[in-house]
N, C-alpha and C positions, 0 to 999 in steps of 0.2 A: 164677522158682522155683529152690529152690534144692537139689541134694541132698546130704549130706555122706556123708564118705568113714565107713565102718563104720555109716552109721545107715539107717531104715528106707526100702522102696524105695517108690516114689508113680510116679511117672511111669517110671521107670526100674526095670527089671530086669536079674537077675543070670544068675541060672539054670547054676552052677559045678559041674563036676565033685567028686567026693570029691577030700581033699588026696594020697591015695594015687596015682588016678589022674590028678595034676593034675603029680604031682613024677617023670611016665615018659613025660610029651609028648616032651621036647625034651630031649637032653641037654647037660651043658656041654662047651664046645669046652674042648680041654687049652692052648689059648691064649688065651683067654679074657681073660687080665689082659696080654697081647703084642700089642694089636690092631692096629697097621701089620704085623706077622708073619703073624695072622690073615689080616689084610684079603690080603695076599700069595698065602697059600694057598688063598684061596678062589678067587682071579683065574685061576692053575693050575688050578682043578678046574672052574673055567667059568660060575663067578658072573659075572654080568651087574649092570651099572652102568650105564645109556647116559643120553645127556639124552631129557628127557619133551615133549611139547605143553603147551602152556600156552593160554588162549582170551585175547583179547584182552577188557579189562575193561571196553568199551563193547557186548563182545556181546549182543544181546537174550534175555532171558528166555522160554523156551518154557515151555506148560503143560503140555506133555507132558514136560518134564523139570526135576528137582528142582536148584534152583542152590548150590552152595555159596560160600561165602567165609571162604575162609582169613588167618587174621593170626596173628602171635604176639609174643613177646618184646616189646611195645610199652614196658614200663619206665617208667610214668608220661607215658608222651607223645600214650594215643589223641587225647587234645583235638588234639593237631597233624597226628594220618592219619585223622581223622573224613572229611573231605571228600574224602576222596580213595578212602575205602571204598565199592565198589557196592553198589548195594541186589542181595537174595540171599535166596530161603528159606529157605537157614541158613546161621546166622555162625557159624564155626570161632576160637574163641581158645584158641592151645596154650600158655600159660603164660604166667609171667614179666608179668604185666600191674600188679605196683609193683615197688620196691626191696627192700622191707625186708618185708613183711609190716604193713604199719601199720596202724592203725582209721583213720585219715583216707584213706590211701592208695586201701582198698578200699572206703570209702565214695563216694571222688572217681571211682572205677572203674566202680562199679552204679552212679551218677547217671550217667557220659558213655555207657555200651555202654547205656542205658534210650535215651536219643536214637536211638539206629541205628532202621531201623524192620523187620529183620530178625523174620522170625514167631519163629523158633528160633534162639537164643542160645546155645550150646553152650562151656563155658569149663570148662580143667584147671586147676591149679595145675604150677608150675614150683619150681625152687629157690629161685629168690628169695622167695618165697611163705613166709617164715619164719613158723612158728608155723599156719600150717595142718596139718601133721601131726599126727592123730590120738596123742596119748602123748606130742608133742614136747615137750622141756624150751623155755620160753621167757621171753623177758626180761621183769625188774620192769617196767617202760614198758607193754610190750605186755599183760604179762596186767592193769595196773591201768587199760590204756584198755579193755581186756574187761569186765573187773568193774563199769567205771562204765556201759558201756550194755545191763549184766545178762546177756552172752552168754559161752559159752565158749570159742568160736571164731570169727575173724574170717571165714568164709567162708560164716556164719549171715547176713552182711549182703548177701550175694546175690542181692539177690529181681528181679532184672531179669533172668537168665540163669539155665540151669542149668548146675549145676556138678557137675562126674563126677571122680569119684572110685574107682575101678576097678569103674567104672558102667557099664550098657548105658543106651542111649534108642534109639527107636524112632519115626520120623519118615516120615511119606507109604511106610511100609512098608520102609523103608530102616534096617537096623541100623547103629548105634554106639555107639563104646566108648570110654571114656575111660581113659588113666592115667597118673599126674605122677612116675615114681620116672625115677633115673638115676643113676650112677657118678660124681657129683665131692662128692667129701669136703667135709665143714664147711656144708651145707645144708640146706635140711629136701627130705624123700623123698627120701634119701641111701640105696641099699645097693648094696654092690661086686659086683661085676663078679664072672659063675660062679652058683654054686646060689642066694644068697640074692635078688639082683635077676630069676634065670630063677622062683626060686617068684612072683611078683609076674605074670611074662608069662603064666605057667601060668595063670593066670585069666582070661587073654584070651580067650572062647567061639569056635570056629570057627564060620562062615559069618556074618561080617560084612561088611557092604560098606565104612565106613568107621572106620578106628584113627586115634584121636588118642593122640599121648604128646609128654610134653617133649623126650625128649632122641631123636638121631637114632637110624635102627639102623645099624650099622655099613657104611664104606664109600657111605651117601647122606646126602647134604650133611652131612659130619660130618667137614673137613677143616680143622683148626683151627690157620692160618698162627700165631695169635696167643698160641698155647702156654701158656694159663691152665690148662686142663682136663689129666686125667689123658693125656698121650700126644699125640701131633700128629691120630691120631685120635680121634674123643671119643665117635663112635659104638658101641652096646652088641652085640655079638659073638649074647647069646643072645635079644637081639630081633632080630635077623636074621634069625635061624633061625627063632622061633618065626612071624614074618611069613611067611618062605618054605617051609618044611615043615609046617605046622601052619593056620594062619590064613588066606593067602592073601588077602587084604582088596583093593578093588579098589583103593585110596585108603590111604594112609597118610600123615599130617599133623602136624607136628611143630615145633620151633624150635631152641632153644637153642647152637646154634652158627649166630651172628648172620651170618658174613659168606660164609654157603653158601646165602643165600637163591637157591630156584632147585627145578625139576623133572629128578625124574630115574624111570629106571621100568625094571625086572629083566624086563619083558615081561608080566607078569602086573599087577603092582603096581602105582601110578603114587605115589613118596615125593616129598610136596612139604614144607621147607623152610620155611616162612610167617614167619619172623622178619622183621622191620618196622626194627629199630635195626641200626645197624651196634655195632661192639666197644666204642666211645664210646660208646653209648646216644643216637644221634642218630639220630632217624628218616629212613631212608633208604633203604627198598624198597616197592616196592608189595604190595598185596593179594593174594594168588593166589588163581584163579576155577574151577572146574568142575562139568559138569555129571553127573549119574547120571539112567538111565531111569525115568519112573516105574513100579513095578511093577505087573501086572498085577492090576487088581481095585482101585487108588488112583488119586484125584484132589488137587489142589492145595487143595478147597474147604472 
């Protein structure tokens, strides 16, 4: 199943504040666009960064507790970390699962994550993900392979997973949220860094248990030796804030800075990383696994 981004909700809910009270959550840091300077001061002020637990990916499945599984940034290669994904009541994919945006790409996409035998299929759009933005200008190629199989958007072709889109889903009683925006210029769900990408978090509903987003928030796994992205950090200053002041989620799940695969956790939080490629786009991290209680009054059945 599939839901898109701006269109009606079926399985998923929103349930958003007014825009007025949406733009007084979180305000923007005055360094906002300096984020190794950010990241600085926040270290001074007592931000917490530490490494997280991780379960080993042979751990058994309890029925009293809800499994997840996290991937992301796969970049046209799940066919080659299929086998190596644990089975899980819900698959986590944070982005970045082609190159380009293509009609073959994400066709070839929803036939391999349809294999998984995961109940709950939970999949964002990332940057690469060209042409799934709602409004985006996209190329002759792409909109003439739209036009030939009658849809307007390539993320209509989804029907093995849902896809969130600054969506809630609701799962064995457990909230989640999805959303695909980030700070690197020339990509689709491109907005900078400050007000325009903080109105975006603004819609993130407090009392979630698990956030999915493409890009990191600042200072977790967003430590970018390979200096493509805006800054050596590449993490967002005002999803930081709005995780840590506002949100609080037990789980935050993320990719886009491929070569910080890894857990880390502010004490409340536990930000895991699930990027799958390294910077080559060569598959080369595992899955990461966790579990959440089930809540009272749900069962797995």
């Amino acid at each position: 199943m599939s839901e898109f981004c701006g269109g009606a909700d079926r399985a998923v809910s929103s349930n958003f504040a007014s825009e007025s009270e949406m733009d007084n959550y979180v305000l923007v840091d005055p360094l906002s666009a300096k984020p190794i300077e950010c990241w600085k001061k926040y270290l001074k002020q007592g931000r917490v960064c530490e490494p997280g637990k991780t379960l080993r990916l042979d751990t058994p499945i309890y029925e009293n507790k809800v499994r997840f599984v996290c991937i992301s940034d796969t970049h046209e290669k799940l066919h080659e970390v299929m086998p190596y994904i644990p089975d899980g009541d819900v698959l986590i994919h944070a982005g970045d699962f082609t190159n380009y945006g293509d009609v073959g790409e994400v066709i070839k996409f929803n036939a391999e994550i349809g294999k998984l035998p995961h109940k709950h299929k939970l999949v964002i759009a990332g940057n690469h993900e060209l042409g799934f933005e709602d409004g985006e200008e996209m190329s002759e190629r792409l909109t003439a392979g739209l036009n030939m199989l009658g849809i307007k958007k390539a993320y209509e072709l989804l029907s093995n997973c849902t896809y969130l889109c600054d969506k809630s889903y609701e799962v064995y009683g457990l909230k989640i949220y999805g959303a695909p925006w980030h700070s690197m210029p020339g990509y689709a769900f491109y907005r900078p860094r400050g007000q325009k990408i903080l109105h975006k978090w603004n819609q993130i509903p407090a009392k979630i248990d698990v956030l999915i987003t493409h890009t990191p928030p600042l200072g977790h796994g967003d430590f970018n030796a390979w200096n493509k992205m805006d800054g050596i950090l590449a993490g967002c200053t005002e999803l930081l804030n709005t995780v840590e002041q506002r949100v609080n989620p037990k789980y935050h799940v993320f990719g886009h800075v491929h070569q910080k695969h890894g857990v880390t956790t502010n004490g409340t939080t536990t930000f895991i990383n699930a990027a799958l490629c390294d910077h080559k786009l060569r598959s080369a991290y595992d899955p990461i696994i966790f579990d959440l209680p089930l809540p009272p009054g749900h069962t797995k059945c």
